[in-house]
C-alpha positions as CSV (number, residue, x, y, z in Angstrom):
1,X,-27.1,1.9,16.0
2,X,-23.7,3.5,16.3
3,X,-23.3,6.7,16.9
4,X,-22.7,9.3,13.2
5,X,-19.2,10.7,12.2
6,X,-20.1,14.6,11.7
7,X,-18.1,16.3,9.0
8,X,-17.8,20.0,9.3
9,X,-16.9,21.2,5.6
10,X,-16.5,24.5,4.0
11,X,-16.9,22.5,0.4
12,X,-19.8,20.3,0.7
13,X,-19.1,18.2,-2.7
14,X,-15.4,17.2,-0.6
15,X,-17.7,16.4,2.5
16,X,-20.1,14.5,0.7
17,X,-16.7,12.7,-0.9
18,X,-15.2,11.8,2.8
19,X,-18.2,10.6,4.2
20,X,-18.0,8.3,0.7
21,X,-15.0,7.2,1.5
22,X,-15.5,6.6,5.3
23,X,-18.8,4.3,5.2
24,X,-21.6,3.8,7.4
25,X,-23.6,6.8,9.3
26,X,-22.1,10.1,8.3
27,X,-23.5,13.7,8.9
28,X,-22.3,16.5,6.2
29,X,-22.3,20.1,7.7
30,X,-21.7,22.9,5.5
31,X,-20.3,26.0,8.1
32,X,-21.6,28.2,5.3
33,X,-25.1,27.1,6.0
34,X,-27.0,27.3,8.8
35,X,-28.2,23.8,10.7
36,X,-28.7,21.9,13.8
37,X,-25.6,20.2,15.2
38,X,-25.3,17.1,17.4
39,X,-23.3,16.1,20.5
40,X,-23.9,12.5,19.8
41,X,-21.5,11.9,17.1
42,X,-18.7,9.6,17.8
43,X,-16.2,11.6,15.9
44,X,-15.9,15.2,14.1
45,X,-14.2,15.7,10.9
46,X,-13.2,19.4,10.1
47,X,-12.5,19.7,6.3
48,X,-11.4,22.8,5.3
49,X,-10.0,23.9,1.9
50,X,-9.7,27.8,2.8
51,X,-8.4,27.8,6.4
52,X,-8.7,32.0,6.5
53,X,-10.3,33.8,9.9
54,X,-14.1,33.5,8.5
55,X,-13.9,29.7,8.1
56,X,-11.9,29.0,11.0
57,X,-14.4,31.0,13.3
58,X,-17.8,29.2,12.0
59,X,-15.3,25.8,12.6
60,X,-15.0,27.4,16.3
61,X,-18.6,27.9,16.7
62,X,-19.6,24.7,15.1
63,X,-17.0,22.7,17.1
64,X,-18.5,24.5,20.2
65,X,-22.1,22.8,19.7
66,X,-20.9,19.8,18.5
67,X,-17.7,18.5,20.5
68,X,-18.1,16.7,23.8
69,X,-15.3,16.7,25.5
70,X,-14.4,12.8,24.9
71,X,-15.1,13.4,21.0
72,X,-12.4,13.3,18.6
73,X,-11.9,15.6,16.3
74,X,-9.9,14.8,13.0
75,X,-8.7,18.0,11.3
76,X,-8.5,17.0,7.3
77,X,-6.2,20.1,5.6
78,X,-5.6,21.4,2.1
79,X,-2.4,22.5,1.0
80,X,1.2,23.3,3.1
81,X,1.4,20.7,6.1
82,X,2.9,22.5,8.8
83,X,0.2,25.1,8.2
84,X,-2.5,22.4,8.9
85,X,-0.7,20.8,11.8
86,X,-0.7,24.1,13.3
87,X,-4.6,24.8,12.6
88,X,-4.9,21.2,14.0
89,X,-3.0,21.9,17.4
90,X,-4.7,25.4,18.2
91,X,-8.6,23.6,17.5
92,X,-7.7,20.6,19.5
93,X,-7.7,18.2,16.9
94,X,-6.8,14.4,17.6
95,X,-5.5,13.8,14.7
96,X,-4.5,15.7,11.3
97,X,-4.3,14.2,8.0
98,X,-3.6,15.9,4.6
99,X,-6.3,15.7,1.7
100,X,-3.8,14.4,-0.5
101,X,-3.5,11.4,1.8
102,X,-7.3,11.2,3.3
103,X,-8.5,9.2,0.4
104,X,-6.2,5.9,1.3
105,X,-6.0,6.7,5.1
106,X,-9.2,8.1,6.1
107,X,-10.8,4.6,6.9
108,X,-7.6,3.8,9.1
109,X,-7.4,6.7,10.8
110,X,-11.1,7.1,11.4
111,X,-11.1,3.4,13.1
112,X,-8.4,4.3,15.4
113,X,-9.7,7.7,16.5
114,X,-13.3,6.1,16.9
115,X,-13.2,2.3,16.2
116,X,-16.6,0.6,14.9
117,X,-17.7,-3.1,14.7
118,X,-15.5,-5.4,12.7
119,X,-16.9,-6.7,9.7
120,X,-14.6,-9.0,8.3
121,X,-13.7,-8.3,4.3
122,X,-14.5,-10.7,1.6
123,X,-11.3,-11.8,-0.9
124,X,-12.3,-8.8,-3.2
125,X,-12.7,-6.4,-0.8
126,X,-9.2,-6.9,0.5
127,X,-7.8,-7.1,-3.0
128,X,-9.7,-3.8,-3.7
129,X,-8.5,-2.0,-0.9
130,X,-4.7,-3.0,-1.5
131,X,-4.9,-2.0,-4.8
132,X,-6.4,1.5,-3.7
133,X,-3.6,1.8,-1.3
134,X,-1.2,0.6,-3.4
135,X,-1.9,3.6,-6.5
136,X,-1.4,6.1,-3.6
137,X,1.9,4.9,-3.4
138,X,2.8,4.4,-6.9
139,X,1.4,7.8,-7.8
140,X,2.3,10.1,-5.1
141,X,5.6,12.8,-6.1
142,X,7.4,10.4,-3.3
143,X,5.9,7.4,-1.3
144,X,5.0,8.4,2.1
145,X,5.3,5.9,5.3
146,X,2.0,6.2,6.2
147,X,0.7,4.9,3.1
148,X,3.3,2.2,2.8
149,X,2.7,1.2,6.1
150,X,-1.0,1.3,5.9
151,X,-0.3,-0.9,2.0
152,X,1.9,-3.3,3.8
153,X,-1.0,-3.9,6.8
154,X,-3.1,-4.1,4.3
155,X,-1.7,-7.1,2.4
156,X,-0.6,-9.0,5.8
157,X,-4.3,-9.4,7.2
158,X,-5.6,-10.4,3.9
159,X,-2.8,-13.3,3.8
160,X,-3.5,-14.4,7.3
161,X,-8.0,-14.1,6.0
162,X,-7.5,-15.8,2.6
163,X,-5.4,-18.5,0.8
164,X,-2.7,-16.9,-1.2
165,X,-3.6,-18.7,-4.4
166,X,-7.4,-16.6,-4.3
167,X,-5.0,-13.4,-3.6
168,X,-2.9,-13.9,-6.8
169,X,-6.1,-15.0,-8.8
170,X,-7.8,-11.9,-7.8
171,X,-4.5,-9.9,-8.4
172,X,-4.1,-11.4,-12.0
173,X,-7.0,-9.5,-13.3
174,X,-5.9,-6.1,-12.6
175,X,-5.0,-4.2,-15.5
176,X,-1.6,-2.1,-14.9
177,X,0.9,-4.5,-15.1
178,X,2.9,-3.0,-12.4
179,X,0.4,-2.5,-9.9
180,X,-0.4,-6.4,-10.4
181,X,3.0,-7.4,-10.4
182,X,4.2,-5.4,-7.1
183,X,0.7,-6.2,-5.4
184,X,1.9,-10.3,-6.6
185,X,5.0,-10.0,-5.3
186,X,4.0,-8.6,-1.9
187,X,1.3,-11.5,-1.7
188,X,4.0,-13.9,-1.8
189,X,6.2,-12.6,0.2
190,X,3.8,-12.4,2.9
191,X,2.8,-15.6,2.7
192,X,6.6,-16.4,3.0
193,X,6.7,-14.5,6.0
194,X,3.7,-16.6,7.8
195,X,5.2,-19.9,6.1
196,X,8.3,-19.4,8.2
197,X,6.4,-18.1,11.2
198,X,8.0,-14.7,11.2
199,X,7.1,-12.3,14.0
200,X,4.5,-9.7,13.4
201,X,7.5,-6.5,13.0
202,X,9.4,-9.3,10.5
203,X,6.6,-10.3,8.3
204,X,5.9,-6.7,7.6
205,X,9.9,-5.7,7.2
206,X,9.2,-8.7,4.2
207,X,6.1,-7.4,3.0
208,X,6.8,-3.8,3.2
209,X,10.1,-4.2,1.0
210,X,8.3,-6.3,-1.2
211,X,5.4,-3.8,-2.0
212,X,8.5,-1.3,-2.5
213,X,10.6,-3.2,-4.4
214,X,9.4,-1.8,-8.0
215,X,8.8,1.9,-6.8
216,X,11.3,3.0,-9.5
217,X,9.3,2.0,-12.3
218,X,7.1,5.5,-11.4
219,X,9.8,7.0,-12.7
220,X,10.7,4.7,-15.8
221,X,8.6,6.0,-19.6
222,X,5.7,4.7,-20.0
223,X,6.0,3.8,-23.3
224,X,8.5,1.0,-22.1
225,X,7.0,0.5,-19.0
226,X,3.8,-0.7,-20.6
227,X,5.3,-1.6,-23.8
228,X,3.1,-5.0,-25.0
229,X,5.8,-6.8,-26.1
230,X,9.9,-7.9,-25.4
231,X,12.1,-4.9,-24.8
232,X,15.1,-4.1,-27.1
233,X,18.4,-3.9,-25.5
234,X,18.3,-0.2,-25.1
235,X,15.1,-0.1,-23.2
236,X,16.1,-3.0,-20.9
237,X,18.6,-1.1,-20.2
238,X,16.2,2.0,-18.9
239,X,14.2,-0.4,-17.5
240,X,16.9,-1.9,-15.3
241,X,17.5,1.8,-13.8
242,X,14.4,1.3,-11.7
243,X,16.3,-0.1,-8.9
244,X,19.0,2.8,-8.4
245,X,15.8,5.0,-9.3
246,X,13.8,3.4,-6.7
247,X,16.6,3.5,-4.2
248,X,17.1,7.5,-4.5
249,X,13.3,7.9,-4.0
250,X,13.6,6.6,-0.6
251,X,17.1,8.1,0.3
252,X,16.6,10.7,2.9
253,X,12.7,10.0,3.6
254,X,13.3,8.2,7.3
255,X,13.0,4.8,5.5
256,X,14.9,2.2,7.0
257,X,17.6,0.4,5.5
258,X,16.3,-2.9,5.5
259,X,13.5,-1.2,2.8
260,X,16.4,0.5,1.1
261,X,18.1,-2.3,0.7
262,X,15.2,-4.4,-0.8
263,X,14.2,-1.9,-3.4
264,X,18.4,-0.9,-4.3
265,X,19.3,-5.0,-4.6
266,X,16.3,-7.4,-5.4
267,X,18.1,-8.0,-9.1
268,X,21.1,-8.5,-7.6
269,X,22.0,-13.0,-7.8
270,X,24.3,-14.5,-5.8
271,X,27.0,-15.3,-8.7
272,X,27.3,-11.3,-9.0
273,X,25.5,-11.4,-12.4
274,X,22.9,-8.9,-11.0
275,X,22.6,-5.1,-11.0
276,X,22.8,-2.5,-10.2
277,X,26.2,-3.3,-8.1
278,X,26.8,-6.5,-8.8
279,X,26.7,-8.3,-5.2
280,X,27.8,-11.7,-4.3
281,X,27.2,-14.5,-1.8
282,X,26.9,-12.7,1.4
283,X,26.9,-9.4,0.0
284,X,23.4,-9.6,-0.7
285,X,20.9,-9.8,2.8
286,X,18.3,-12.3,3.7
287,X,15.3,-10.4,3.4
288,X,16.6,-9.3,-0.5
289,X,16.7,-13.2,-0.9
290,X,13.5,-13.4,0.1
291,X,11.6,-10.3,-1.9
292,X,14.1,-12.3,-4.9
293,X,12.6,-15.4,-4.9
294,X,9.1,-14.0,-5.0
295,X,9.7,-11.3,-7.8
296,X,11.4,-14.0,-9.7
297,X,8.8,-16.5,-9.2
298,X,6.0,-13.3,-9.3
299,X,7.5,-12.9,-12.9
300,X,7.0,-16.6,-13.9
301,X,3.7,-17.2,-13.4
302,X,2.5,-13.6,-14.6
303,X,0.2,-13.7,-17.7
304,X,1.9,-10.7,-20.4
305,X,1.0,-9.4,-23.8
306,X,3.8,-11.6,-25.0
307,X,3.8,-14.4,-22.8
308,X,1.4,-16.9,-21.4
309,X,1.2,-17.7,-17.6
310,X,2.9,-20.5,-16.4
311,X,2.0,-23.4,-13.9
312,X,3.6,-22.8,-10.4
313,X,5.4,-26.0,-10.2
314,X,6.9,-25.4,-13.3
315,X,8.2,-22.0,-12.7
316,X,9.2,-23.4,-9.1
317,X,11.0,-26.2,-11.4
318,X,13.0,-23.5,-13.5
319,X,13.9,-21.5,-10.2
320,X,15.5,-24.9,-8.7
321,X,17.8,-25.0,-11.7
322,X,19.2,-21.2,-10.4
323,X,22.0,-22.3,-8.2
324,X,24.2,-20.3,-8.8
325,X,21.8,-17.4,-8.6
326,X,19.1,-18.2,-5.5
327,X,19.5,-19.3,-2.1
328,X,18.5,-22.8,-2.2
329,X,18.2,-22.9,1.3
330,X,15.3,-20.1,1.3
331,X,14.0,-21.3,-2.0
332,X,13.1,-25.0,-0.7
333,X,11.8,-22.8,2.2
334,X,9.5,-21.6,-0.4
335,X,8.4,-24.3,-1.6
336,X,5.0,-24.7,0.3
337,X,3.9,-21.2,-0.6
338,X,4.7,-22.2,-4.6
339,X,3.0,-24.9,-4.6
340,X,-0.4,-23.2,-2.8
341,X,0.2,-20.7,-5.6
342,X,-1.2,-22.7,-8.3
343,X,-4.4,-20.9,-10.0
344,X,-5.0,-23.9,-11.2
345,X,-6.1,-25.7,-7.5
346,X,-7.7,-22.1,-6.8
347,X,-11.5,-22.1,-5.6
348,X,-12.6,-18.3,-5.6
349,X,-14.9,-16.9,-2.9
350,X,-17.1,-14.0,-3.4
């Protein structure tokens, strides 16, 4: 049996909620009550919501029993961030990680820190944990790399474990209709990405700006983000602002252009019809042509309160009418994934 995690809280009810959310054999200490520690644990997790000199100093004496000197030691914090990295750096920690964050990370960071058997995740397990990862981002004031990069990961193992077709069946019954879509769209575009046997950094540049693409719509009202039925001219109108939207949430957060790009341009066509600027031909990158084609195509076969799904070879069919609009090079490209895409050929696995 592997060795336990140890969690060294000054909240038990948030210990007992980490060691939820990390699995397996966990150990809750509350440093308010006394208790035996252990040297055997394969990692210590210090959670501490009131970082002041009395709960720091039972965290010293705990970590004193406790650490060997080859454990790591993962120092969860509440509240400003360079506060907690500074707590982290004078106990020694690993690793820090903010609470805000610890709910979609804590698993990922936890297995690099002090890595446990791999037992491979069913279809719904992967789809599950994509969709958790996936609400961080969506929710958070601004999306953070870590979670995107953790999202994108995420979406690109499952691809490469499952047939894309089980993904999108699995996707289709989510309720938010954003959260599907943008968890859809990713989907494809990393089955693009393996279809055209892109390098590891490439496929995730594609799947990455696809998860990203819709990020504005945090920002759009609900009422017409959700509305269950066609919007009016007006709202489309607000709608289509999620792009610039989306764009201005990333600008000046260290995200790279190519991501930038993909969320600022992915309604922009080829015969300058698109917004928000109105591109054409070779204004418009590659990788946007890419995260295109599956939107577009994500968009099609998408069941909505006012329109039925429909049939991947049919919505492949319209998109090959779109000359003047798709790159028909790319889009013939995407043919095999299209065609894999159809629910209808789809055999579910638990």
């Amino acid at each position: 049996m592997a060795s336990p995690i140890l969690i060294l809280t000054d909240d038990p009810e948030s210990g007992n909620r980490l060691a939820r959310a990390v699995g397996g054999a966990t150990l809750v200490r509350d440093l308010y009550e006394d208790g035996p520690t252990t040297t055997a644990a394969r990692l210590i997790i210090a959670d501490i919501h009131l970082p002041h000199s009395d709960s720091i100093n039972r965290l010293k004496r705990a970590l004193a029993g406790a650490r060997g000197p080859a454990t790591p030691l993962l120092y969860v914090f509440h509240g400003s961030q360079a506060r907690g990295e500074i707590q982290a750096a004078m106990l020694g920690a690993s690793k820090s990680l903010s609470a805000m964050s610890a709910a979609a990370l804590l698993a990922k960071t936890v297995e690099a820190l002090a890595p446990a058997p791999v037992v491979p995740l069913t279809p719904v397990e992967h789809v599950e944990a994509a969709r958790e990862a996936f609400a961080s981002i969506f929710t958070a004031a601004g999306p953070a790399h870590d979670l995107v990069d953790h999202g994108t990961e995420i979406v690109n193992r499952a691809i490469l474990d499952m047939k894309v077709g089980n993904w999108l069946s699995l996707v289709a019954a989510f309720d938010d209709v954003t959260h599907r879509h943008c968890l859809t769209v990713a989907g494809l575009a990393a089955a693009f990405a393996a279809s055209l046997h892109f390098n590891p950094a490439d496929a995730h540049l594609l799947t990455k700006g696809a998860l990203l693409h819709d990020i504005g719509k945090a920002r759009i009202p609900l009422e017409i983000l959700n509305k269950p039925g066609p919007l009016t001219v007006p709202e489309r109108k607000i709608m289509a602002q999620h792009a610039q939207i989306g764009f201005e949430m990333l600008e000046g957060k260290g995200f790279s252009d190519t991501a930038m790009r993909v969320v600022r341009s992915h309604h922009e066509t080829l015969d300058g019809a698109g917004y928000p600027d109105g591109l054409r031909g070779e204004e418009i990158p590659d990788i946007v042509r890419l995260v295109t084609i599956c939107d577009i195509f994500a968009a099609l076969i998408e069941r909505r309160t006012y329109k039925a799904p429909m049939g991947a070879r049919t919505a492949y069919g319209i998109m090959l009418d779109m000359t003047d609009k798709l790159d028909m090079d790319l889009l013939r490209a995407f043919g095999p994934v299209a065609f894999a895409s159809d629910l209808e050929d789809v055999q579910l696995s638990a």
